[in-house]
Residue frames relative to the residue before (quaternion, step in Angstrom):
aa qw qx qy qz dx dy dz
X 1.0000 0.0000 0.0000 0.0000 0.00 0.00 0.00
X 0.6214 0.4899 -0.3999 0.4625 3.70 1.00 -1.29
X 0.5538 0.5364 -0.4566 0.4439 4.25 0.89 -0.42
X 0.7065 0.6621 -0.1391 0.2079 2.60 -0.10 -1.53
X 0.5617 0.5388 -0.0484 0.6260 3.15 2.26 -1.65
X 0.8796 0.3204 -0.1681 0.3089 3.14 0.99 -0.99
X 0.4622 0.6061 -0.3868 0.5190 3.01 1.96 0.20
X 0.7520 0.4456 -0.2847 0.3935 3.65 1.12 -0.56
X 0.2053 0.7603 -0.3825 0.4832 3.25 1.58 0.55
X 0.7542 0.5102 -0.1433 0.3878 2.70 0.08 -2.58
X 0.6910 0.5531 -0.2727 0.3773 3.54 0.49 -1.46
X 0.6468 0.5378 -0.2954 0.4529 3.32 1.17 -1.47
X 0.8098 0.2000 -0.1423 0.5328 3.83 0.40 -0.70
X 0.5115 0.4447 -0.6137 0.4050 3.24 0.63 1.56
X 0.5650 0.4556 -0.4646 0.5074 3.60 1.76 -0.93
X 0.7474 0.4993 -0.3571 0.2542 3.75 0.22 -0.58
X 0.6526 0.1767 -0.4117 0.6111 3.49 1.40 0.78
X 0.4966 0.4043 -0.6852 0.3470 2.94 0.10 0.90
X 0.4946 0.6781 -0.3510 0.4152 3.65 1.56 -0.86
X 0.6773 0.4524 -0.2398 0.5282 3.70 0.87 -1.46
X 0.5379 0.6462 -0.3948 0.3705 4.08 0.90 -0.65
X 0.6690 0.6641 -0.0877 0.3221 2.64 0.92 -1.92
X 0.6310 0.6517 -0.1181 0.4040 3.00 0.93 -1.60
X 0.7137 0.6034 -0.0885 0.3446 3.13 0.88 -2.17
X 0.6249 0.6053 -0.1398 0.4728 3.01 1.63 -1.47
X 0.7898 0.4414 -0.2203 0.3644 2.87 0.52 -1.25
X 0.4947 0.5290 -0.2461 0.6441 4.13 1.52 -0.97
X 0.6296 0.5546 -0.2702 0.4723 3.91 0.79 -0.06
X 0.7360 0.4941 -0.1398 0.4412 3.03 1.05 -1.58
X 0.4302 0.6521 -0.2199 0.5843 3.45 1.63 -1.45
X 0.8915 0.3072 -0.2371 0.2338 3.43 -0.02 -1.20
X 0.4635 0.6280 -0.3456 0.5209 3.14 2.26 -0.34
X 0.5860 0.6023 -0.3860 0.3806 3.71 0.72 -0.70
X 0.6413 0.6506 -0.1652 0.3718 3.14 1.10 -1.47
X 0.5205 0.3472 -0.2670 0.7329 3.84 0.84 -1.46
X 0.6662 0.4902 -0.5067 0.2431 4.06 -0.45 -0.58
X 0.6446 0.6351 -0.2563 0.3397 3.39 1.05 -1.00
X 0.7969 0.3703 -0.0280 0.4765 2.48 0.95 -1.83
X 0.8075 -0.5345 0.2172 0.1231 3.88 1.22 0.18
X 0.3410 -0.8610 0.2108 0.3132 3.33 0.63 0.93
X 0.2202 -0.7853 0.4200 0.3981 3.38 -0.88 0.52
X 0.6241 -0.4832 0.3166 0.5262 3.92 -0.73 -0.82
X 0.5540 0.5962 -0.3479 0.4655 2.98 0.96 0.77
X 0.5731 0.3980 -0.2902 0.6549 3.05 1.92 -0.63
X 0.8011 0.3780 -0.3707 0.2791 3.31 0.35 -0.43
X 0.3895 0.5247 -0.6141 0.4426 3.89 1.73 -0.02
X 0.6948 0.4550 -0.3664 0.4196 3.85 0.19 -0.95
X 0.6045 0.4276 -0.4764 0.4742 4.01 0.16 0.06
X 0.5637 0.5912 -0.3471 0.4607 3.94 1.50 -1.00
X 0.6409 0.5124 -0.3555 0.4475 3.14 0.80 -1.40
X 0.7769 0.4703 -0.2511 0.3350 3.40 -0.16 -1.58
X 0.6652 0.4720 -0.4057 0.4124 3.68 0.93 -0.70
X 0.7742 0.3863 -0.4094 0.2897 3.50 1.07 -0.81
X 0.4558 0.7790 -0.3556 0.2428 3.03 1.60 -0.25
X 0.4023 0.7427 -0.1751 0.5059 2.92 1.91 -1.71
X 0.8397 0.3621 -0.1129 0.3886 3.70 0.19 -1.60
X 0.4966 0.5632 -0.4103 0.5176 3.53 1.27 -0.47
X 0.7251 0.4478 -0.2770 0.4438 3.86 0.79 -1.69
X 0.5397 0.6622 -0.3081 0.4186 3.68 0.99 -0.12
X 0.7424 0.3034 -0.1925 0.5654 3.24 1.29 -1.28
X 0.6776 -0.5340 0.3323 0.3811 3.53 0.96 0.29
X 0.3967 0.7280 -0.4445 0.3393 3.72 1.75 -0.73
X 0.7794 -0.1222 0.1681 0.5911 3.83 -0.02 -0.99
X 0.2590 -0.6991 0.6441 0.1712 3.64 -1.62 1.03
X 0.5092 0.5599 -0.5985 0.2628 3.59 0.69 -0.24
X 0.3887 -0.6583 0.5054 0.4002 3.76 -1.31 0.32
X 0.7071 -0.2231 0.4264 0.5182 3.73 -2.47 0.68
X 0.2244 -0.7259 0.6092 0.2271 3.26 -1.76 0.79
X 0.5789 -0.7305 0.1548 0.3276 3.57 -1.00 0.22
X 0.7172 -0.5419 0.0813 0.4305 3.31 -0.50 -0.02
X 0.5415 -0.6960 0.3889 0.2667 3.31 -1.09 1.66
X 0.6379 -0.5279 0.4027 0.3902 3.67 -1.18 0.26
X 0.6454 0.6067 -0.3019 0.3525 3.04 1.00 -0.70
X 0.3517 0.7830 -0.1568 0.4884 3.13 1.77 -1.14
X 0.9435 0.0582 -0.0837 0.3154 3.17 0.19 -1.74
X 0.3322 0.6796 -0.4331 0.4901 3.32 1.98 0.45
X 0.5854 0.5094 -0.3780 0.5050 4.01 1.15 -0.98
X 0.7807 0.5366 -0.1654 0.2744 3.17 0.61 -1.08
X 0.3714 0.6208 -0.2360 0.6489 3.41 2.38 -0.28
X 0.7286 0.5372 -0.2158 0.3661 2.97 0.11 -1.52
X 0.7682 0.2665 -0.2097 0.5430 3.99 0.84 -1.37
X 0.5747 0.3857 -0.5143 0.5064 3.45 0.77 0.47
X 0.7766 0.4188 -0.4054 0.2390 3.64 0.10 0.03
X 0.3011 0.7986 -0.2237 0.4706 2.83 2.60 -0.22
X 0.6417 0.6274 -0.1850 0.4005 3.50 1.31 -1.53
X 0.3791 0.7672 -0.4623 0.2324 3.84 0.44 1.17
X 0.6172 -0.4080 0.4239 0.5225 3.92 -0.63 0.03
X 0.7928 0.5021 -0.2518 0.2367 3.19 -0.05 -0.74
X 0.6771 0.4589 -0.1733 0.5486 2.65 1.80 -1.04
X 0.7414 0.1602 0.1796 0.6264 3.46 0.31 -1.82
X 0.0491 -0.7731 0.6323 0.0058 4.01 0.59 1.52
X 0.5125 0.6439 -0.3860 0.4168 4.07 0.52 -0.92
X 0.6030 0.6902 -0.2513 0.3112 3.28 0.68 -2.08
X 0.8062 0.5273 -0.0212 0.2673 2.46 0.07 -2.84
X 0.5715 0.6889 -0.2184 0.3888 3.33 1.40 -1.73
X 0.6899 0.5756 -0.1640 0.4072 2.68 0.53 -2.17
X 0.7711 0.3538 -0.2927 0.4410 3.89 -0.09 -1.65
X 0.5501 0.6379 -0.3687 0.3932 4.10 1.30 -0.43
X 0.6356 0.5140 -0.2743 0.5065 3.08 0.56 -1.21
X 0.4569 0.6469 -0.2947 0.5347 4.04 0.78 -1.59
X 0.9252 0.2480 -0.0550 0.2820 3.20 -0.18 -1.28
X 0.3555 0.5926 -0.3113 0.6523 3.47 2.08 -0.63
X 0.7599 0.3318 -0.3922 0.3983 4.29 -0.28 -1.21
X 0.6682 0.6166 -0.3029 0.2855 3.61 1.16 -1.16
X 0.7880 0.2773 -0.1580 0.5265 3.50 1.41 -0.82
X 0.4091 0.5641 -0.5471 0.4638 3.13 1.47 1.22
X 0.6716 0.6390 -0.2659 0.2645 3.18 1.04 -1.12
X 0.5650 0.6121 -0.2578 0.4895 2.97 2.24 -1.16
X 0.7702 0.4791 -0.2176 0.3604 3.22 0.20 -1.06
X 0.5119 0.3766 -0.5173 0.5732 4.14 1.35 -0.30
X 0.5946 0.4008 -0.5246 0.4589 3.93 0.20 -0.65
X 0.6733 0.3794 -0.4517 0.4458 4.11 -0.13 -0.24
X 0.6310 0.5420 -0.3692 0.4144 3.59 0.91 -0.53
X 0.7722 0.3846 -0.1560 0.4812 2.81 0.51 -0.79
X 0.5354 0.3919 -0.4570 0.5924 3.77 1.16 0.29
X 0.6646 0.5131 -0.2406 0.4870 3.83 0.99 -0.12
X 0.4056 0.8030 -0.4356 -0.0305 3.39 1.15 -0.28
X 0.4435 0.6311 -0.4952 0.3997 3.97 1.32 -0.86
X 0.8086 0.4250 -0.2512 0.3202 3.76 0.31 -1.38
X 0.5424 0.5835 -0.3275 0.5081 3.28 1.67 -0.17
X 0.7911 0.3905 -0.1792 0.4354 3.69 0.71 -0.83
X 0.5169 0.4944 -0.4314 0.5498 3.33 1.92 0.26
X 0.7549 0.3045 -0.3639 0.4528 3.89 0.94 -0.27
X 0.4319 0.4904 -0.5511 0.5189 3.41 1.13 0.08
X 0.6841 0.5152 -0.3861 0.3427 3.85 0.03 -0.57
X 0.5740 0.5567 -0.2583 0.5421 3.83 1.49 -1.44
X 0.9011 0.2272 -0.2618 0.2607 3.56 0.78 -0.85
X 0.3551 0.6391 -0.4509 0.5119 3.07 2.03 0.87
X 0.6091 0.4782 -0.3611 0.5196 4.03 1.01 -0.82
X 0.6395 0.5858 -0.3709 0.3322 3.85 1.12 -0.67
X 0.5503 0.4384 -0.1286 0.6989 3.43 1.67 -1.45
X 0.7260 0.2642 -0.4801 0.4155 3.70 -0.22 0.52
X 0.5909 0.5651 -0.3576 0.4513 3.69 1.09 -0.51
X 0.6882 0.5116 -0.2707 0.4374 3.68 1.27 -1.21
X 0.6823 0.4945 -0.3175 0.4349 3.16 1.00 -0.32
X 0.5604 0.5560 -0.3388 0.5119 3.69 1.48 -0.51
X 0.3513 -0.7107 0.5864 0.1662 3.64 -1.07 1.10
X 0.4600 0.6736 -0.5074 0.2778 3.50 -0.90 0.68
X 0.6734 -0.5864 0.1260 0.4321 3.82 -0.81 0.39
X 0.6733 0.5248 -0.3861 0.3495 3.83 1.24 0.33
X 0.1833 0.7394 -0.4920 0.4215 3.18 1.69 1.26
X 0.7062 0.2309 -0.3831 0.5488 3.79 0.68 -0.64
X 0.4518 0.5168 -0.5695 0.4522 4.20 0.14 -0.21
X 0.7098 0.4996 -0.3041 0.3924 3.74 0.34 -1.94
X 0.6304 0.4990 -0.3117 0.5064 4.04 1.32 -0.87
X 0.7328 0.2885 -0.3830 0.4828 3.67 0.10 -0.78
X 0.6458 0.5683 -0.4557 0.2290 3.78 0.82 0.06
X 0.6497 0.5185 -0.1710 0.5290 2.75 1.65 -0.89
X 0.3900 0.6420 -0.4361 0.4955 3.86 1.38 -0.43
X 0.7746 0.5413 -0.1130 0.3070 3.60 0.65 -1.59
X 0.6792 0.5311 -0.1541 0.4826 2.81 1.22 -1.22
X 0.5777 0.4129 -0.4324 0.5557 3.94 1.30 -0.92
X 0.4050 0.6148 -0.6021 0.3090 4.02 0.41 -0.60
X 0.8985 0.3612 -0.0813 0.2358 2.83 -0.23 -2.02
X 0.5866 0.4288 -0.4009 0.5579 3.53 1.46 0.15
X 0.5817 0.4431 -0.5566 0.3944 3.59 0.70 0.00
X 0.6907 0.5793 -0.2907 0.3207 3.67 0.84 -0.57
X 0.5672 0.5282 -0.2086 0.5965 3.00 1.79 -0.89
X 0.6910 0.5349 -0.2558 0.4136 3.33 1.00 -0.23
X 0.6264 0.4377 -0.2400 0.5987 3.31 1.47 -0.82
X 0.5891 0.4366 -0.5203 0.4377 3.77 0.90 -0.12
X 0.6157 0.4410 -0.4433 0.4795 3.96 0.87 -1.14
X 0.5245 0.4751 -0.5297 0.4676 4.04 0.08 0.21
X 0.7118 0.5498 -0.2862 0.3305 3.28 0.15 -1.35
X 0.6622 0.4937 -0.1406 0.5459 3.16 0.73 -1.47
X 0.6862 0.4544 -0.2793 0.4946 4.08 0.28 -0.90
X 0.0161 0.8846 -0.4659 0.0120 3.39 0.59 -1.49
X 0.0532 0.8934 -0.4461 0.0033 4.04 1.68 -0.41
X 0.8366 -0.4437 -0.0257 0.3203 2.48 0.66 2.22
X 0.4572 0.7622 -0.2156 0.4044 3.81 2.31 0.23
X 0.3827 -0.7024 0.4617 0.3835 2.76 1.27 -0.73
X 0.7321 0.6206 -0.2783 0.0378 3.26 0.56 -0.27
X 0.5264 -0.7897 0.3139 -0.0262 2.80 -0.79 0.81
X 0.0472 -0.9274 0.3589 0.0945 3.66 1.15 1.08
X 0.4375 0.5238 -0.4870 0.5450 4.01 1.19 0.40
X 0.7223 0.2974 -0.3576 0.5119 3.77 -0.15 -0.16
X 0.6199 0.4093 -0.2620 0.6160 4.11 0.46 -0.76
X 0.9319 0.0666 -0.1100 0.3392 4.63 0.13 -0.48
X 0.7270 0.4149 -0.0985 0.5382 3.04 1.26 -1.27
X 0.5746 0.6345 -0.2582 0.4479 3.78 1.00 0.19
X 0.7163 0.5585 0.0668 0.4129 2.62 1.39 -1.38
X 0.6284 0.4959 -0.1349 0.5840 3.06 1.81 -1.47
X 0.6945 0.5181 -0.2961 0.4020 3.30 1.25 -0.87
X 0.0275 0.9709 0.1581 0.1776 3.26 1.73 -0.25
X 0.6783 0.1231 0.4599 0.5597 2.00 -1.00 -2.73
X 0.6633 0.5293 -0.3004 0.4355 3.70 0.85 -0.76
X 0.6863 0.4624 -0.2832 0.4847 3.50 1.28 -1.21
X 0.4999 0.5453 -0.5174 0.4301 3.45 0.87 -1.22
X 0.8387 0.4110 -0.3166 0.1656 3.69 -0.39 -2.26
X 0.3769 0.7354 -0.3367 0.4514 3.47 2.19 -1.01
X 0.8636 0.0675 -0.1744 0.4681 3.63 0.02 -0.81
X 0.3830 0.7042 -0.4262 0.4192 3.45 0.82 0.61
X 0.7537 0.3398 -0.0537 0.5599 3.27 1.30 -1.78
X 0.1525 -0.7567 0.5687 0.2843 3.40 1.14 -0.88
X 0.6151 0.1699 -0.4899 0.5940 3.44 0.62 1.28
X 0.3731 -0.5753 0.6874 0.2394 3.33 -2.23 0.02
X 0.1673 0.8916 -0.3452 0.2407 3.60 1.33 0.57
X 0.4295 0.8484 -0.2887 0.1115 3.19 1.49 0.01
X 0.5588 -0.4729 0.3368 0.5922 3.43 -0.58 -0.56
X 0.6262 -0.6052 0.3601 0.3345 3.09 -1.53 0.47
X 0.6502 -0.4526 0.3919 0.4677 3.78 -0.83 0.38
X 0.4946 -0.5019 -0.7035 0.0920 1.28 -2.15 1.64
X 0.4924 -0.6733 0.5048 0.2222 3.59 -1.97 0.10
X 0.6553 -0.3235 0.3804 0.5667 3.55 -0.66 0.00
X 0.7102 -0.4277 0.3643 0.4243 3.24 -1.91 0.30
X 0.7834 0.2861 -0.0681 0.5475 3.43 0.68 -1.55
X 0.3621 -0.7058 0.4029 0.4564 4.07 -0.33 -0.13
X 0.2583 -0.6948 0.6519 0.1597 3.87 -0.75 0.32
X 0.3365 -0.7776 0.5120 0.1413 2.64 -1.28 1.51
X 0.6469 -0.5425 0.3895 0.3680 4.00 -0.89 0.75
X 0.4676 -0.5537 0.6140 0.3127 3.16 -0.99 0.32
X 0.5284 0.4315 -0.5100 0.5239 3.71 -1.37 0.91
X 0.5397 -0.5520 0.6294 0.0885 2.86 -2.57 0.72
X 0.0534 0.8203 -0.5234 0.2242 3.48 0.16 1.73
X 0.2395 0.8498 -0.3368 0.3271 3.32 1.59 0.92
X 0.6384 0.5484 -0.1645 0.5145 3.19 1.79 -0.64
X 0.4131 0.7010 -0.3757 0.4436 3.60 1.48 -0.90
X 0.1745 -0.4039 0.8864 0.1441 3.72 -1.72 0.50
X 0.5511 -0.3780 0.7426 -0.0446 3.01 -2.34 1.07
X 0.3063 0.5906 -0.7362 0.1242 3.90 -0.99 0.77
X 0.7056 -0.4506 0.4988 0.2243 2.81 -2.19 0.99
X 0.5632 0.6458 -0.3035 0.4167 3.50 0.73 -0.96
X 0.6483 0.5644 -0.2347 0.4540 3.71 1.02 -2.01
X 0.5272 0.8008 -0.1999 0.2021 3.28 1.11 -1.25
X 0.6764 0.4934 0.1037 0.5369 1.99 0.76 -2.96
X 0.6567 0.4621 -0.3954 0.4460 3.60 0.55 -0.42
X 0.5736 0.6128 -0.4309 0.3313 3.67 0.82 -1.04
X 0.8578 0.2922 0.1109 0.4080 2.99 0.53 -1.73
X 0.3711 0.7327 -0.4873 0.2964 3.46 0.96 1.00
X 0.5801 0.4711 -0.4801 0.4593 3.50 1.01 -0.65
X 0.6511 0.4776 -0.3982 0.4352 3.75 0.26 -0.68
X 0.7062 0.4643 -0.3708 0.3849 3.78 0.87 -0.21
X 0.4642 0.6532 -0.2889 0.5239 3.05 1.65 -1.29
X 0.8724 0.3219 -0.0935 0.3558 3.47 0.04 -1.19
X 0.4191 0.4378 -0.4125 0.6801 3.75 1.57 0.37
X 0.8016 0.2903 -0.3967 0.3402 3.73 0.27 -0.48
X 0.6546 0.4713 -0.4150 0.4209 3.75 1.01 -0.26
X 0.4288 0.6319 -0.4454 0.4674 3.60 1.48 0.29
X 0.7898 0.4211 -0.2417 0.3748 3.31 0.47 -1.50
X 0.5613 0.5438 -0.3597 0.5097 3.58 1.86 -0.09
X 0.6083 0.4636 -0.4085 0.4982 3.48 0.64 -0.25
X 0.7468 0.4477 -0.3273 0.3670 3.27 0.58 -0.97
């Protein structure tokens, strides 16, 4: 039995590195695709030099041992000129690997369309009934206005998170420069007015305080946090997409 025990051991930690190999390989492979897309650097490409002449030496018979791989050093140089790779610095560069990378996840996403096509031709259809309804005159022209009023909000916000998040290589950072700020201006006018009564999104430049006696109101963080959550909500599912 004690064999027997110990032979199924053995077995057990041989499938589990090959399992952990496997693995390795594969988070490797993924990661070769990735630098592939996006372009060699000069670091990848002394090492393609290397290997080809190496390749060619073993050809003429000069040396059989194979090109070794790449040296740490190699791949610290090779960190180093990709992180180097910013607008400011290398704008051509930067452009260049964007664009690369802008055609590559277009290309993905018509192939998902187009494995999707039922769910495509049901919102192409919602936004053909949307554009024939705006254009009809009658009383769900103002509903059709505060929908659309709403709807640009939430893509400017969703928009300023995909900046934020991208940043092409600026750093930048659209929560300290919009979304900070807005939150703010909201707190400042909140305990100014001692309501959050404002208009509805989006709001005037500055907020305006309602008319009425709101002198009695207490001010919570919470009221606040409520005002201004779609604008958070919607800077953060930007900065995920992006």
């Amino acid at each position: 039995m004690s064999s027997s025990k110990m032979e199924g051991n053995y077995i057990d930690n041989i499938l589990l590195s090959k399992g952990a190999n496997i693995t390795s390989a594969q988070s490797s492979l993924s990661e070769q695709n990735h630098i592939i897309t996006m372009g060699d650097t000069k670091a990848q490409r002394r090492q393609k030099t290397r290997e080809g002449g190496g390749a060619g030496s073993a050809a003429n018979g000069s040396s059989m041992s194979s090109s070794p791989s790449q040296t740490s050093e190699e791949k610290l140089a090779e960190k180093e000129e990709r992180e180097n790779i910013v607008l400011w610095r290398k704008p051509i560069t930067t452009l260049h690997y964007f664009l690369r990378e802008c055609g590559v996840l277009c290309i993905e996403y018509l192939i998902k369309l187009w494995h999707n096509k039922i769910l495509v031709l049901l919102l192409m259809s919602l936004a053909g009934v949307y554009y024939a309804a705006s254009r009809t005159a009658g009383p769900h022209q103002q509903f059709l206005a505060s929908v659309e009023s709403q709807f640009l909000w939430c893509s400017w916000w969703v928009w300023l998170g995909i900046l934020s998040s991208v940043g092409l290589g600026t750093g930048l950072h659209t929560f300290l420069i919009y979304l900070g700020p807005h939150i703010a201006s909201v707190t400042l006018a909140a305990y100014e007015c001692n309501t959050v009564d404002f208009p509805e999104p989006p709001y005037p430049i500055e907020p305006v305080c309602p008319e009425g006696d709101f002198s009695g109101n207490i001010m919570t963080i919470w009221q606040i946090i409520a005002k201004v959550r779609l604008e958070a909500f919607m800077w953060g599912a930007g900065t995920a997409l992006g």
